[in-house]
C-alpha positions in Angstrom: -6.6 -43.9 -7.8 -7.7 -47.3 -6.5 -5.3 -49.9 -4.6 -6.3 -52.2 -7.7 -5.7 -49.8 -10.7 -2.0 -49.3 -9.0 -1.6 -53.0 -9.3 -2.5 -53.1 -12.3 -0.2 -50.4 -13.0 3.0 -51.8 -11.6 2.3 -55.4 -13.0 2.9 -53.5 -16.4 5.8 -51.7 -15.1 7.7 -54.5 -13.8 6.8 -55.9 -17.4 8.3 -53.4 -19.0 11.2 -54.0 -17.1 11.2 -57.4 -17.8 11.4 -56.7 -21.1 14.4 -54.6 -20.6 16.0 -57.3 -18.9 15.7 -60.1 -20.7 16.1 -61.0 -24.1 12.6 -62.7 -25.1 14.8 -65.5 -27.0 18.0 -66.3 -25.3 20.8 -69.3 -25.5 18.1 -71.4 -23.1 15.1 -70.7 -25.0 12.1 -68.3 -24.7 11.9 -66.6 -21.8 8.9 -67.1 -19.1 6.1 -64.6 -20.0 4.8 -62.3 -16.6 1.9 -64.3 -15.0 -1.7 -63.0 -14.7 -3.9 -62.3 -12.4 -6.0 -65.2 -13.4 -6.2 -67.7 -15.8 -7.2 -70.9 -16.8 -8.0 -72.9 -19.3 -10.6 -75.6 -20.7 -11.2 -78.3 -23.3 -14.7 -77.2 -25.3 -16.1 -80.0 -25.8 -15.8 -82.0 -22.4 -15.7 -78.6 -20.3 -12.6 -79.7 -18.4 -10.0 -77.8 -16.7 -6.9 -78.7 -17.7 -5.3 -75.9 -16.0 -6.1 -72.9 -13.0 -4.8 -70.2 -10.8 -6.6 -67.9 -8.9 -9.7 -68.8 -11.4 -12.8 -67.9 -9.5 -11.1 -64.5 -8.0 -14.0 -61.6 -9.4 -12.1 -59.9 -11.9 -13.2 -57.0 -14.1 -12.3 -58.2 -17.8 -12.9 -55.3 -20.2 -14.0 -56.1 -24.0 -13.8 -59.6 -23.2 -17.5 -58.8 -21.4 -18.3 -58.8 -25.8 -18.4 -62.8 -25.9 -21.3 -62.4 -24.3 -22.7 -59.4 -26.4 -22.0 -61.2 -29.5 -23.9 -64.5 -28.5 -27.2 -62.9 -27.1 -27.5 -61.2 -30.4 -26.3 -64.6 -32.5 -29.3 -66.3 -30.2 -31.6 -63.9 -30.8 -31.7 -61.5 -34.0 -31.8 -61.9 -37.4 -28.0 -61.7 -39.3 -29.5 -59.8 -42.2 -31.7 -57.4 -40.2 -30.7 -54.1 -40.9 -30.0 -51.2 -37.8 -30.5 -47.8 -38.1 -27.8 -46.2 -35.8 -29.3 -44.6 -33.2 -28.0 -41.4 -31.1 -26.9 -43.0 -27.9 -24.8 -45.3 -30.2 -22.5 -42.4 -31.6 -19.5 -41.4 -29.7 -18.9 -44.5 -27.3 -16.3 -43.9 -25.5 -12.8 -46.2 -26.2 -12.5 -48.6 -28.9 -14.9 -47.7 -32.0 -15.6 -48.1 -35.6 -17.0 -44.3 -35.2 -20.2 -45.2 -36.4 -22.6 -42.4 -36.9 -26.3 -42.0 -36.1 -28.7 -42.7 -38.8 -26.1 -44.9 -40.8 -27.3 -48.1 -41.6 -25.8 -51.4 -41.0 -26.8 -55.5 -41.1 -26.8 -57.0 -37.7 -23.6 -59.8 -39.2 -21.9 -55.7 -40.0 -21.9 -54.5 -36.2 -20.9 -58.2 -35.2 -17.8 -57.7 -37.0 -17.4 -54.7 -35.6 -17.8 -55.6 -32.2 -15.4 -58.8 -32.0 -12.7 -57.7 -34.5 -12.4 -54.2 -33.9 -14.0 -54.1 -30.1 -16.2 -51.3 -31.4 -17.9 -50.4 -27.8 -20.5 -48.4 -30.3 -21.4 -51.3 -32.4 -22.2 -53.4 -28.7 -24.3 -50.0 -27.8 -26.4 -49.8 -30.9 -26.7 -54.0 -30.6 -27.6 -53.6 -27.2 -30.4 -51.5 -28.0 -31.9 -53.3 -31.0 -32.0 -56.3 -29.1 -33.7 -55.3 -25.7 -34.5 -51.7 -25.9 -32.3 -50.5 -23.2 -28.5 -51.1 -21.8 -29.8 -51.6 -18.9 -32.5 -54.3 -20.2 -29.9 -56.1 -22.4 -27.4 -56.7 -19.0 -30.3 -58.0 -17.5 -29.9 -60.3 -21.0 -26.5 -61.0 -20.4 -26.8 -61.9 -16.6 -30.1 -64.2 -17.3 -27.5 -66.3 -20.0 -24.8 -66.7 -17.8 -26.7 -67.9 -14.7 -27.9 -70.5 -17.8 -24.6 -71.7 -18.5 -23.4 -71.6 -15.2 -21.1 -68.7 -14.9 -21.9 -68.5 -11.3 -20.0 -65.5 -10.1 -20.7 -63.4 -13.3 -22.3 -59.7 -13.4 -22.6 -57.5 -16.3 -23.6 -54.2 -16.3 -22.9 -53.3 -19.8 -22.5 -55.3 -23.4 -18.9 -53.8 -23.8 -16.3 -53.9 -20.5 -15.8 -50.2 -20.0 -15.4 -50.1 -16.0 -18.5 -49.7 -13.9 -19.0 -50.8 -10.5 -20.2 -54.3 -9.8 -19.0 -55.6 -13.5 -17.3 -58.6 -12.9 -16.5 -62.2 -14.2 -14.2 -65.2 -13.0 -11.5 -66.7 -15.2 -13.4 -69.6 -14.9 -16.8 -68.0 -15.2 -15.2 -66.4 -18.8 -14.0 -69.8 -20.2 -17.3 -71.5 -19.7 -19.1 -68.8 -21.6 -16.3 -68.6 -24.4 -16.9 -72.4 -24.7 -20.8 -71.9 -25.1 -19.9 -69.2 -28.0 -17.2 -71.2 -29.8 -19.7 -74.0 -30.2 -21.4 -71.7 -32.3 -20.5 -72.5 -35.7 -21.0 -68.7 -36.5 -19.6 -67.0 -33.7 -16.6 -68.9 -34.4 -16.2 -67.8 -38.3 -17.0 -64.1 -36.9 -13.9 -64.4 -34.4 -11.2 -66.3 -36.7 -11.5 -63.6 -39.3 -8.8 -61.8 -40.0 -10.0 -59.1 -42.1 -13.5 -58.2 -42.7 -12.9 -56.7 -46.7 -16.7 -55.2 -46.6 -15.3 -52.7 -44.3 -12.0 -52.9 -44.1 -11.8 -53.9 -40.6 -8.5 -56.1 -39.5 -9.1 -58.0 -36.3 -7.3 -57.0 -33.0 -6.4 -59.9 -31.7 -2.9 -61.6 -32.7 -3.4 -65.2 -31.4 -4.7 -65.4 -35.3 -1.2 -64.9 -37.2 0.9 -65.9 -34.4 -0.3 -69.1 -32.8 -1.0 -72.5 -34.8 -4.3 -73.3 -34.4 -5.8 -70.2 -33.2 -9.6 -69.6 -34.4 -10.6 -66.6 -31.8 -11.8 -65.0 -29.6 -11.1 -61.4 -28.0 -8.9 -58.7 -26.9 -9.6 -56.4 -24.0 -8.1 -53.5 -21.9 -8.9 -51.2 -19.8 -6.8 -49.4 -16.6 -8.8 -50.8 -14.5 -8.6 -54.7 -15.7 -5.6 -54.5 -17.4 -4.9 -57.0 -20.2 -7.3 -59.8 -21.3 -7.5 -62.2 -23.6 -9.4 -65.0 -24.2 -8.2 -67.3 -26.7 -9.5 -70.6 -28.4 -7.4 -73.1 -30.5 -7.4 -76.0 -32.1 -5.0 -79.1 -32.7 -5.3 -82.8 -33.4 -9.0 -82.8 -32.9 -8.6 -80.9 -29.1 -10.4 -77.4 -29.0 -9.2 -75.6 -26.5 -9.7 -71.8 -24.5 -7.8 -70.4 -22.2 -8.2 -67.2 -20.1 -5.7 -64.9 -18.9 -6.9 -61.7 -16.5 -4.8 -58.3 -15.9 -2.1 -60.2 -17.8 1.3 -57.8 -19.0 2.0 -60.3 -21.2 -0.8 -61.9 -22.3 0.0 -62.9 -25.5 2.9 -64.4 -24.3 1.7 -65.9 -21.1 -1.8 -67.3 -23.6 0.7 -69.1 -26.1 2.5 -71.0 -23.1 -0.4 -72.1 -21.7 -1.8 -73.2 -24.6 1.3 -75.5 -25.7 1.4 -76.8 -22.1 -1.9 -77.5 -21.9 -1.8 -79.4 -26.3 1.2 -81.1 -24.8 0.3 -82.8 -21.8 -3.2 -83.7 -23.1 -4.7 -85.7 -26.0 -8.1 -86.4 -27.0 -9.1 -90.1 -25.9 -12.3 -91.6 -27.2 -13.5 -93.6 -24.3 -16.8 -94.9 -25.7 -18.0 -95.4 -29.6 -22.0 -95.4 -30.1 -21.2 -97.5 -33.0 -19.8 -100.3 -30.7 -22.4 -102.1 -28.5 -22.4 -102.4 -24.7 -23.3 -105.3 -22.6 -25.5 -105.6 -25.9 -27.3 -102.5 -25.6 -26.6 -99.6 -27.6 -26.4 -95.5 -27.0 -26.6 -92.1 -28.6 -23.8 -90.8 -28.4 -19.7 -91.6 -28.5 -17.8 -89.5 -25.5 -13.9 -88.4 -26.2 -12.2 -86.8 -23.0 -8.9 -85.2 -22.9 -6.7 -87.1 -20.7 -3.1 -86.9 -19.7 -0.5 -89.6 -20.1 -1.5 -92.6 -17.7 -5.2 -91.4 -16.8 -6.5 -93.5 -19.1 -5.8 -96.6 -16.5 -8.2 -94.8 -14.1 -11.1 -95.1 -16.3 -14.1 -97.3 -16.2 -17.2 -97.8 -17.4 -20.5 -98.6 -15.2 -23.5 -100.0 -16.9 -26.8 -100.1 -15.1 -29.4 -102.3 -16.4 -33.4 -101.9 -16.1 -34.8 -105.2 -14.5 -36.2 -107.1 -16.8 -35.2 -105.4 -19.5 -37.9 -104.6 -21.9 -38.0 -106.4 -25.5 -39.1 -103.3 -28.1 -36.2 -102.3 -30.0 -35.4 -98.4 -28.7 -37.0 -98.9 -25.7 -35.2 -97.5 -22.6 -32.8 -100.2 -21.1 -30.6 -98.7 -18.5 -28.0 -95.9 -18.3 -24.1 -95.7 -18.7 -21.5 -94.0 -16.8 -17.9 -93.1 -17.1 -15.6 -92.4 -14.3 -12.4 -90.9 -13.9 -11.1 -92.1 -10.8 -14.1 -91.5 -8.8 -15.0 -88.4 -10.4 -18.3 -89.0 -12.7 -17.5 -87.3 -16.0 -20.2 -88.4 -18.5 -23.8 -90.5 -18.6 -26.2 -91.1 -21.1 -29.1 -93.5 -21.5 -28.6 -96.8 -22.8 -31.5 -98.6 -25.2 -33.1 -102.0 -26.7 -30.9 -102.6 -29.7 
């Protein structure tokens, strides 16, 4: 047994006893969930890091690998295409929906499979509609991530069960589950509670137990221990948050979600409908900030000399600093 699979093993111990211990609601409150491994988390929209520890440690991170698995298909294939079960997709080990070879199912079917019920042989039998080949799907999976800049990211598999050199950051994960939950389908696929056509229930908790929850996966294995990434929304701030070989990570996801919804708010520092130095832009830019940030913003507008005269025309560009950290740009035109 591996000097990490022990770890992971007496993290959950030491949970356990924990739990013994401690009453999870006493006369002072809740009690402090077990920390992970790793964990962070992000606002979607701005990609900023409103909290991490130990987030760019490689990490294996079980089902949560599926994110991925679920967008390359979303990206790629037809919902209604229909997917005759092949051999190699029957028997998966681990978490299943037992499908059997030469059923039939829609693509949108073996989605649901995948993110509510972590079916490891519905990510098989997608894998191998979509490139052929587990083997030639990772390659997939690996070619997306360098794209979104998940730079310490490896798949070898579209499900999480261990193999050598599979591997993501906490970080890494949270920049990917922000890519998906832009996706206005990925995100109805992974706030559904219950999928009636089959009867499947989704796995993950966050749904009935967290305000705001929308998503998005589950995952465990000995080796990994317990994942979760989460998304939620409140007051117009979409967040996700990560949590790696975590005991507790229900728990340990809810506190970092309220910490994170109550230190932060949603600021809209520039409004395309509003001129600037009286030239106008595409796009308005909202930015979650913490109480007294907003002092340290400013605003830097830099104009093309002489500016042309056709309305649209390219005029300059903005930019918007916190502190001296550069945190958005956009071009600026002729009104």
């Amino acid at each position: 047994m591996s000097k990490r699979v022990l770890r992971v093993l007496l993290a959950g111990f030491l949970a356990f006893l924990l739990a013994l211990c401690i009453s999870p609601l006493g006369k002072s409150g809740a009690s402090a969930a077990t920390p992970s491994e790793a964990e962070c988390v992000i606002e979607v929209s701005s990609r900023r890091f409103l909290h991490e520890k130990n987030a760019r440690d490689c990490l294996p991170m079980a089902s949560t690998t599926k994110i991925m698995t679920a967008i390359l298909i979303l990206d790629d294939c037809d919902l209604n295409a229909e997917i005759v079960i092949p051999k190699e997709a029957e028997g998966v080990e681990g978490s299943s929906v037992y499908l059997k070879a030469g059923d039939r199912y829609t693509v949108e079917d073996l989605l649901y499979g995948l993110m509510l019920r972590s079916g490891n042989d519905c990510a098989v039998a997608l894998a191998l509609f979509h490139s052929g080949s587990v083997e030639a799907f990772a390659r997939k999976m690996n070619e997306k991530a360098a794209l979104l800049g998940a730079e310490d990211t490896f798949f070898v598999n579209p499900h999480g069960l261990p193999a050598k050199g599979h591997h993501t950051t906490a970080r890494d994960l949270a920049i990917i589950a922000s890519y998906a939950m832009e996706n206005q389908t990925f995100e109805k696929i992974v706030s559904t509670k219950y999928y009636v056509r089959h009867n499947w229930q989704n796995k993950n908790k966050m749904l009935w137990n967290f305000e705001g929850a929308c998503g998005v996966k589950t995952g465990f294995t000995v080796n990994a221990g317990r994942c979760l990434v989460t998304s939620a929304e409140r007051d117009g701030m979409k967040l996700v948050s990560v949590v790696l070989n975590s005991p507790q990570m229900y728990e340990r996801t809810a506190e970092l979600l309220e910490g994170a919804f109550g230190s932060y708010r949603m600021e809209t520092l520039f409004d395309c409908a509003e001129p600037i130095e009286g030239l106008t832009a595409k796009r308005s830019f909202c930015y979650p900030l913490k109480e007294g940030e907003r002092e340290r913003v400013s605003i830097q507008v830099n104009k093309c000399e002489p500016l042309p005269e056709t309305k649209g025309d390219f005029a300059g560009t903005m930019q918007i600093f916190l502190e001296n950290s550069l945190i958005f740009s956009q071009n600026l035109y002729i009104m």
